[in-house]
C-alpha positions as CSV (number, residue, x, y, z in Angstrom):
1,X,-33.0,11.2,2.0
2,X,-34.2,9.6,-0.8
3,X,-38.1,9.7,-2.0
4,X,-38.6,6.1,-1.0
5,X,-37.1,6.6,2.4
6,X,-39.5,9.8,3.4
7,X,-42.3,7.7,2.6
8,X,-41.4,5.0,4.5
9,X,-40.7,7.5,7.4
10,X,-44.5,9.4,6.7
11,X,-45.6,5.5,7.1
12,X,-43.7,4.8,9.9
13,X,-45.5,8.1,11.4
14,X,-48.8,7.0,11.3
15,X,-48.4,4.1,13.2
16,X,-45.7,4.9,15.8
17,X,-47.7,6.6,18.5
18,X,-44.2,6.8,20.8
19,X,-42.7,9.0,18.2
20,X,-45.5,11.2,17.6
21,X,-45.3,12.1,21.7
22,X,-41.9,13.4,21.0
23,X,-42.2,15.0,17.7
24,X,-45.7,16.8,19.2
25,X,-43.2,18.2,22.3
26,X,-40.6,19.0,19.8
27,X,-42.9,20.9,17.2
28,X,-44.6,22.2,20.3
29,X,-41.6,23.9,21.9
30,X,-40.6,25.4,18.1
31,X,-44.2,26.8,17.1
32,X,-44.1,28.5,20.9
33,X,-40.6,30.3,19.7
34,X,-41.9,31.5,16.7
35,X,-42.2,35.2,15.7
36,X,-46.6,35.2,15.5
37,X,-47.0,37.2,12.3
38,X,-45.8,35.8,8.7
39,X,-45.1,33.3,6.5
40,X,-42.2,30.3,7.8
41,X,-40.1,28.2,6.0
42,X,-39.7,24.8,6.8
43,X,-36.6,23.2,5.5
44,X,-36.5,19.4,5.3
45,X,-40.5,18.6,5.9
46,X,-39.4,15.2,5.1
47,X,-42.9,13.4,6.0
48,X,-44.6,16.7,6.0
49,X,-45.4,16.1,9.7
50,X,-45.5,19.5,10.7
51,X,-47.9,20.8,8.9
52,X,-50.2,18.8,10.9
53,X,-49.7,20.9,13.8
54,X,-48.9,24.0,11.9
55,X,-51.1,24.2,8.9
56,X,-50.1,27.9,7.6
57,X,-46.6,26.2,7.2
58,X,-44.5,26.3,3.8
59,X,-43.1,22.7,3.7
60,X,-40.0,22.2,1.5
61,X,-37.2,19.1,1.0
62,X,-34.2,19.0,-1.0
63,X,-36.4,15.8,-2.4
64,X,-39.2,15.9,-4.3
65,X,-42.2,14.8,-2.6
66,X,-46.1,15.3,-3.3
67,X,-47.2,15.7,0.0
68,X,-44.8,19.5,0.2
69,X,-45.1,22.7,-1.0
70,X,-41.5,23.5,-2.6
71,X,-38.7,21.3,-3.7
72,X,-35.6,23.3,-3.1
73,X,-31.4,23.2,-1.6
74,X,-30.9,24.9,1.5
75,X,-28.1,26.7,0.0
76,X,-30.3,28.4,-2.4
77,X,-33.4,29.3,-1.2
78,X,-35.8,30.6,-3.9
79,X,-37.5,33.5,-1.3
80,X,-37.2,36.9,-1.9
81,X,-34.9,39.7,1.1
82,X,-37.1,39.9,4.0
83,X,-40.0,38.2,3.2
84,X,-40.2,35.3,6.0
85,X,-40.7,35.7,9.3
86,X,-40.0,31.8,10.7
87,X,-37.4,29.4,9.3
88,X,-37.5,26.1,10.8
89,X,-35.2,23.0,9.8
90,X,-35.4,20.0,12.3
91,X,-32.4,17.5,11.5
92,X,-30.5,19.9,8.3
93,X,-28.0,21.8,9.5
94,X,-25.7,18.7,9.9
95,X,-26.5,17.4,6.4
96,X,-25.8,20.9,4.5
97,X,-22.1,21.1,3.0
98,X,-21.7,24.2,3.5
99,X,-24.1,25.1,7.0
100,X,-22.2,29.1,6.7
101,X,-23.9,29.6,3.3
102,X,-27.0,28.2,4.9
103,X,-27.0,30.5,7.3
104,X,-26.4,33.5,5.6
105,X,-29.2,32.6,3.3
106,X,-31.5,32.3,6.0
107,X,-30.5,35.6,7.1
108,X,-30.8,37.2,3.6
109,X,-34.7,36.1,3.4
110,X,-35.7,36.6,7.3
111,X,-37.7,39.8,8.2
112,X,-36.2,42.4,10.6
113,X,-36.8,40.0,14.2
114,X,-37.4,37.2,12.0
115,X,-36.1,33.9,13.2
116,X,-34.2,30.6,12.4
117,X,-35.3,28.0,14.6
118,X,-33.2,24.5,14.5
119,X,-33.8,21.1,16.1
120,X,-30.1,19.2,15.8
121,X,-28.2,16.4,17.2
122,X,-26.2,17.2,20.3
123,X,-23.1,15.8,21.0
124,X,-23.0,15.2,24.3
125,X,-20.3,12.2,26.2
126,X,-22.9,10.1,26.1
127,X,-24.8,10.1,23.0
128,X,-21.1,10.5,20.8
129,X,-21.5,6.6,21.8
130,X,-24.5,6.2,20.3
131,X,-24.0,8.7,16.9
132,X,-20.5,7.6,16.9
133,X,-20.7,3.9,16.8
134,X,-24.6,3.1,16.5
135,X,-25.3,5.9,13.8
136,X,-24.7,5.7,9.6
137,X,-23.2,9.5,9.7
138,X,-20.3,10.6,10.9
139,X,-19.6,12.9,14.1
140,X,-16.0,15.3,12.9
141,X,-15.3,17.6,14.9
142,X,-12.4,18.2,13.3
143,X,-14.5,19.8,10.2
144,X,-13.4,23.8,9.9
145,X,-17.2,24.7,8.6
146,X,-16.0,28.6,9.3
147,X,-13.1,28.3,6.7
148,X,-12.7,30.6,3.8
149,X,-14.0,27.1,2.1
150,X,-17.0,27.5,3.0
151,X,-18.3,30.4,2.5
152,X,-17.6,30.1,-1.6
153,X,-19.3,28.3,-4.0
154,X,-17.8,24.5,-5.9
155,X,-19.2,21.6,-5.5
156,X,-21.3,20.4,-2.4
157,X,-21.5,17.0,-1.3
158,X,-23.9,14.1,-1.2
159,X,-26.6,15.9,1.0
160,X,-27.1,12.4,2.4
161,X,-24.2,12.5,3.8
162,X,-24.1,13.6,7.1
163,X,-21.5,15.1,10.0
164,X,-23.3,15.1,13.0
165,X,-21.0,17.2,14.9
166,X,-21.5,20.7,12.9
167,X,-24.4,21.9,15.0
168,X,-22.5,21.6,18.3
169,X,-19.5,22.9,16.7
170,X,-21.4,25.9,15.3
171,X,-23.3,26.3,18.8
172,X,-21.2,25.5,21.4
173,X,-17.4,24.6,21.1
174,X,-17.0,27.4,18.4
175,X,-20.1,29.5,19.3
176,X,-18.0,32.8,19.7
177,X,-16.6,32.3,16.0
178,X,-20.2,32.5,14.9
179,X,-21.3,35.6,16.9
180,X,-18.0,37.2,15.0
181,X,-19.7,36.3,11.4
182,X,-23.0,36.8,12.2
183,X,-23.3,39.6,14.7
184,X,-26.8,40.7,13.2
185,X,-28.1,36.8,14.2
186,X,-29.3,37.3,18.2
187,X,-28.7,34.2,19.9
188,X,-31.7,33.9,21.7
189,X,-32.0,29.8,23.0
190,X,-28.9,27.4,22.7
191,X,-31.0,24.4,24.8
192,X,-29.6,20.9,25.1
193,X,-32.3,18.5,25.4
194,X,-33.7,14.6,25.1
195,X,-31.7,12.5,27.4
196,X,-33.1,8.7,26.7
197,X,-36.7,9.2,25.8
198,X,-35.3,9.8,22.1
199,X,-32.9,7.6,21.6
200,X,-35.0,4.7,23.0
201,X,-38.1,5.7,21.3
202,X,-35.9,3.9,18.6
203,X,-36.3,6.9,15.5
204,X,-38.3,6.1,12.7
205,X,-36.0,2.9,11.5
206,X,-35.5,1.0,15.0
207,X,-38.4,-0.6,17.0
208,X,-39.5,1.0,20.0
209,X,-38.1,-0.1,23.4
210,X,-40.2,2.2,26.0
211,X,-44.3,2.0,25.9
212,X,-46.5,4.8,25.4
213,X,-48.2,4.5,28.6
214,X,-44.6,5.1,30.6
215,X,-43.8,8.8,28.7
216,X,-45.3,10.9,31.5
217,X,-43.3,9.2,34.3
218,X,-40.2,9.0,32.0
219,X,-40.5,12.9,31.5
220,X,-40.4,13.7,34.8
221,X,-37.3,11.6,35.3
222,X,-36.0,13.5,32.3
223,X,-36.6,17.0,34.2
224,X,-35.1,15.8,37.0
225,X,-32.0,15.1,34.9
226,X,-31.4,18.8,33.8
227,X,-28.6,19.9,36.3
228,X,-26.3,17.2,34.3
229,X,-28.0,17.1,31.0
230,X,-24.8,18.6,29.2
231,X,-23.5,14.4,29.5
232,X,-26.4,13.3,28.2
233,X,-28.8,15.5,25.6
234,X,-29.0,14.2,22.5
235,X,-30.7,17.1,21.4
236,X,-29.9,20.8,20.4
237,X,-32.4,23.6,20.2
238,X,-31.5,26.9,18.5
239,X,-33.3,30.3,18.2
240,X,-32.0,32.6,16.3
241,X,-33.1,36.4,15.6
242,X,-32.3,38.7,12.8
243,X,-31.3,42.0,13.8
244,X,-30.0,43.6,10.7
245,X,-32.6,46.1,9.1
246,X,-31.3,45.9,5.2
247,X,-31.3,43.3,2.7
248,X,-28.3,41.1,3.0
């Protein structure tokens, strides 16, 4: 995104208590899966909202912003073998062209047990509706993002762009094809999440149509909608942990 949009976003922060109640569960839930000991990553910082709740945290966008630590591609990631314990990227995987290069990246700069932790869309019956029709990126499932194409280098695409569907390709449709490249990346949590709460909290562009005052209740409905979550989530939660003991 560009400069002018993150700072509308960091402003849009600051006065939308609604989203701060999710985001807080959200950044909750990640800091909980983190390894304890060493320095994370975070990829994408965007508003640098994070860091709030995690101070220690190294904040980084593709875009330049004052309020974050590094500017940097997630393609390339300026951190030497094994020197991170925590990668965490909350809405990136979708927007990288090349999310295999990504990953191996990640792998390359984790500690032994280190771990990539990733908050993505899920494409789920439901919310395709919603990304589909209602949302400026696409949702492709017919993308091959394990092709010989893209694990080389050439040109990479707008990362504004966006194909919403990679993470549940990655994760769940094609999920075997990634244990197969990535055998040394322990799948730890693959958790579908964020039924309506999200999607009505209305993001940081749309108005808000539920009221802070009715989250608790609304939770508890969300709970009780777990045994058929898999038609609704709009969210996807992934843990990953590096086995492999040598640099990559």
């Amino acid at each position: 995104m560009s400069y002018e949009i993150l700072k509308k976003h960091r402003e849009t922060w600051k006065k939308k208590e609604v989203l701060q109640r999710i985001y807080r569960d959200w950044y909750a839930q990640i800091i909980d899966n983190m390894m304890p000991q060493g320095p994370t990553l975070e990829i994408g910082g965007g508003g640098g909202n994070l860091k709030e709740f995690f101070p220690g945290l190294i904040s980084s966008d593709f875009t330049f912003c004052p309020w974050l630590d590094v500017n940097l591609d997630g393609h390339y990631l300026p951190f030497r073998s094994r020197s991170l314990a925590n990668i965490v990227v909350i809405d990136v995987l979708h927007h990288l062209a090349k999310p295999v290069i990504f990953i191996k990246e990640a792998q390359r700069v984790l500690k032994k047990n280190g771990r990539l932790l990733m908050l993505e869309p899920c494409i789920s019956p439901i919310s395709y509706l919603i990304y589909n029709y209602l949302h400026q990126e696409d949702v492709d499932f017919t993308a091959d993002i394990f092709s010989e194409e893209m694990w080389g280098g050439g040109d990479l695409k707008n990362p504004f762009d966006g194909n919403m569907a990679i993470p549940s390709v990655m994760f769940l449709r094609e999920v075997e094809k990634f244990r197969k490249y990535f055998p040394d990346l322990k799948i730890i949590q693959i958790n579908r999440s964020d039924y309506f709460i999200y999607p009505l909290s209305g993001g940081f562009e749309h108005p808000s149509f539920i009221p802070v005052f009715s989250l608790p209740v609304m939770k508890i409905f969300e709970r009780c909608m777990n045994p058929v979550g898999n038609f609704f989530a709009f969210r996807l939660f992934i843990v990953l942990e590096n086995e492999k003991n040598d640099a990559c």
